[in-house]
C-alpha positions as a printed Julia matrix, in Angstrom:
187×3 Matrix{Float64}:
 -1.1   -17.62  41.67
 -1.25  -18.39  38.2
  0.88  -15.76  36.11
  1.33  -15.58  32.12
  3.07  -13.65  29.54
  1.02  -13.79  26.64
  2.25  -12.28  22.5
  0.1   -11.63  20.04
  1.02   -9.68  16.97
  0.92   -6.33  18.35
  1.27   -6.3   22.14
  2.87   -8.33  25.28
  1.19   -8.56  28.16
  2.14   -9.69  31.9
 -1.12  -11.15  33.83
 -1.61  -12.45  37.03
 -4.98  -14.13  38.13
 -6.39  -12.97  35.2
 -5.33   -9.31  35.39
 -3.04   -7.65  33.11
 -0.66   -5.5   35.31
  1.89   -4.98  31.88
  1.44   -3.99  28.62
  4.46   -3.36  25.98
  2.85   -2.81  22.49
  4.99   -3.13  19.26
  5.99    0.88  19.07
  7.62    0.12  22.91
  4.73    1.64  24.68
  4.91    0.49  28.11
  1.72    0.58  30.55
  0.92   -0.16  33.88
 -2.58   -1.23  34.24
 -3.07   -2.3   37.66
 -1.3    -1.37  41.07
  1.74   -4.07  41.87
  1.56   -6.08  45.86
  3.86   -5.11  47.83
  5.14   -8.3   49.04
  4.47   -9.17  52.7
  6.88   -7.85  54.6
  8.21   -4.99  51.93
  8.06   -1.32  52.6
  6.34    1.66  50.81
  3.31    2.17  49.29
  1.62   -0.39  47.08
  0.08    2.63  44.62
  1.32    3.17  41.3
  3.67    5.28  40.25
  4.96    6.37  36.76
  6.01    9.0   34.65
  5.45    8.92  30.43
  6.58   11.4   28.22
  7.22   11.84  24.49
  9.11   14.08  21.64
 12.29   15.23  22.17
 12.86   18.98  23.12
 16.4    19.66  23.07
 19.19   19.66  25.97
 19.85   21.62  28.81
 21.67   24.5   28.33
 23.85   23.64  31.44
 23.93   20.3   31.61
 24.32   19.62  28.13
 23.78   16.29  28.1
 20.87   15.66  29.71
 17.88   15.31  26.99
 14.59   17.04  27.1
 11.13   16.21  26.4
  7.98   18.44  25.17
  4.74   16.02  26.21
  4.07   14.96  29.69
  1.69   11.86  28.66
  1.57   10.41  32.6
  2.62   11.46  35.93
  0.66    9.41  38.1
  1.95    8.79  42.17
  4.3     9.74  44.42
  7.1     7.73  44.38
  8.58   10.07  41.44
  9.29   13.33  40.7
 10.24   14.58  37.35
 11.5    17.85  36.57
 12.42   19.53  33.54
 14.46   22.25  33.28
 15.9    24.47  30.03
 19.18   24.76  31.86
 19.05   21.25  33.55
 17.31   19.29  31.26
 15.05   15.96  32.76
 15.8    14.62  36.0
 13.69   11.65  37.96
 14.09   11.61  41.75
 13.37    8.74  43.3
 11.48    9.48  46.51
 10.27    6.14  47.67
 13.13    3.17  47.68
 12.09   -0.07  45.74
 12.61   -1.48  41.97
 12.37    0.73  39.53
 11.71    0.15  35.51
 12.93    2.66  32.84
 12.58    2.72  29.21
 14.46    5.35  26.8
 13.98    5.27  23.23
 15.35    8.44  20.72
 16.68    8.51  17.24
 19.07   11.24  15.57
 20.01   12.79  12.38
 23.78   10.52  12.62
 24.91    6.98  12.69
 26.59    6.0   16.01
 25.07    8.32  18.44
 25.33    6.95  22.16
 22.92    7.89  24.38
 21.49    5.62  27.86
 20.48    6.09  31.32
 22.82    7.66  34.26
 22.25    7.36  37.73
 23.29   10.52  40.32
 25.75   11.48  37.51
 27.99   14.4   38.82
 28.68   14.65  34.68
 26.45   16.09  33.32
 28.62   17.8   30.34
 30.31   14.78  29.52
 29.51   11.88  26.96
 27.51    9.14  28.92
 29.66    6.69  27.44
 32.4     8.19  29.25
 30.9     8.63  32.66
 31.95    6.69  35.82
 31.04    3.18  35.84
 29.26    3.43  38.96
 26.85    6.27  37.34
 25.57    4.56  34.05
 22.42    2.28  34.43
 23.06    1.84  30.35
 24.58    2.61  27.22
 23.02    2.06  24.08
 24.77    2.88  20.76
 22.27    3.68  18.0
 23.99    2.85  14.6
 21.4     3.77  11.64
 20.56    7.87  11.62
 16.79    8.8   11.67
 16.06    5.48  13.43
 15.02    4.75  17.14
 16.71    2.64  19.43
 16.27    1.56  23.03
 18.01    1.73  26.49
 16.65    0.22  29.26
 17.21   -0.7   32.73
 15.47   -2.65  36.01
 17.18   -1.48  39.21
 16.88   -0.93  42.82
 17.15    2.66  43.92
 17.34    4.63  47.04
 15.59    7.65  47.95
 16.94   10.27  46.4
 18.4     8.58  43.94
 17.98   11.06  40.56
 17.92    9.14  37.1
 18.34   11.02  33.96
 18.44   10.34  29.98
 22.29   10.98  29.32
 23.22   11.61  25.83
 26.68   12.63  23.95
 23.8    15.37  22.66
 23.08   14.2   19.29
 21.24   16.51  16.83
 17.57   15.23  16.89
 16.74   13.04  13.73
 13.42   13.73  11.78
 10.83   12.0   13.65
 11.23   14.19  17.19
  8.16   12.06  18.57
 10.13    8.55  18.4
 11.57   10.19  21.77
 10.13    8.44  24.59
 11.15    7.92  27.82
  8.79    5.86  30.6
  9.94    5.18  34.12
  7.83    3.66  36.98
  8.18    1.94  40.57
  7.67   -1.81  40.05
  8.05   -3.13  43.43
């Protein structure tokens, strides 16, 4: 097999054979372009799956952590299932086990506003900084207000696993639609 990463001045890209199976481009956009092998002897489905949204939308009014999003830009396969919810907020159940990729960017109106990834947090009122350390995936601490930054995490997860943006429920800053949030089954 002959795999590259190649950089130009606007994107990165992961090929194998000469395909392209991963695109990041400069703004943090992260595609899937081709379906990943399931290694030989590996279980589930080789089909891709992956869910894209954008722009910020608030909290739950119940879980008042737990950030919400307005766009829906992908929800392709089976593997996850993303719900939204006014009094829940976002959640991503995992429903096929295997390595899984997410990438959370948002921005708010103050300095030093913590905000990451939570695995099957119980919390879901409390600061994610603050959680158990067996529910965090990662913390991110974004220091300059009105500018994005970016929490991400590879991981193995089980079936039924449920992965959600956790926040300490910053105000939004002025760019809403520097909220993005991409997760997808990678192997």
């Amino acid at each position: 097999m002959a795999t590259s990463i190649t950089t130009d001045a606007t994107t990165t890209t992961l090929n194998n054979n000469g395909n392209a199976y991963l695109t990041v481009s400069a703004s943090d956009v992260v595609s899937l372009t081709n379906p990943l092998p399931v290694a030989s002897g590996g279980t589930g489905s080789s089909a891709l799956s992956y869910v894209r949204l954008n722009s910020a939308n608030g909290y739950g009014a119940t879980n008042t952590k737990i950030r919400r999003f307005t766009n829906i830009v992908d929800n392709v396969g089976s593997d996850i299932t993303y719900a939204d919810s006014s009094t829940l907020g976002a959640s991503f159940t995992i429903n096929t086990a295997g390595l899984y990729s997410v990438h959370y960017s948002d921005q708010f109106n103050a300095a030093d506003q913590v905000f990451g990834l939570s695995l099957n947090s119980t919390q879901l009122t409390t600061n994610v900084g603050t959680l158990a350390v067996g529910e965090i995936l990662c913390v991110v601490v974004n220091y300059n207000a009105n500018w994005p930054s970016a929490a991400s995490s590879t991981f193995y997860a089980s079936a039924t696993d449920v992965v959600r943006p956790h926040t300490q429920a910053g105000v939004t800053g002025s760019q809403n639609d520097l909220c993005h949030f991409t997760i997808a089954r990678v192997a």
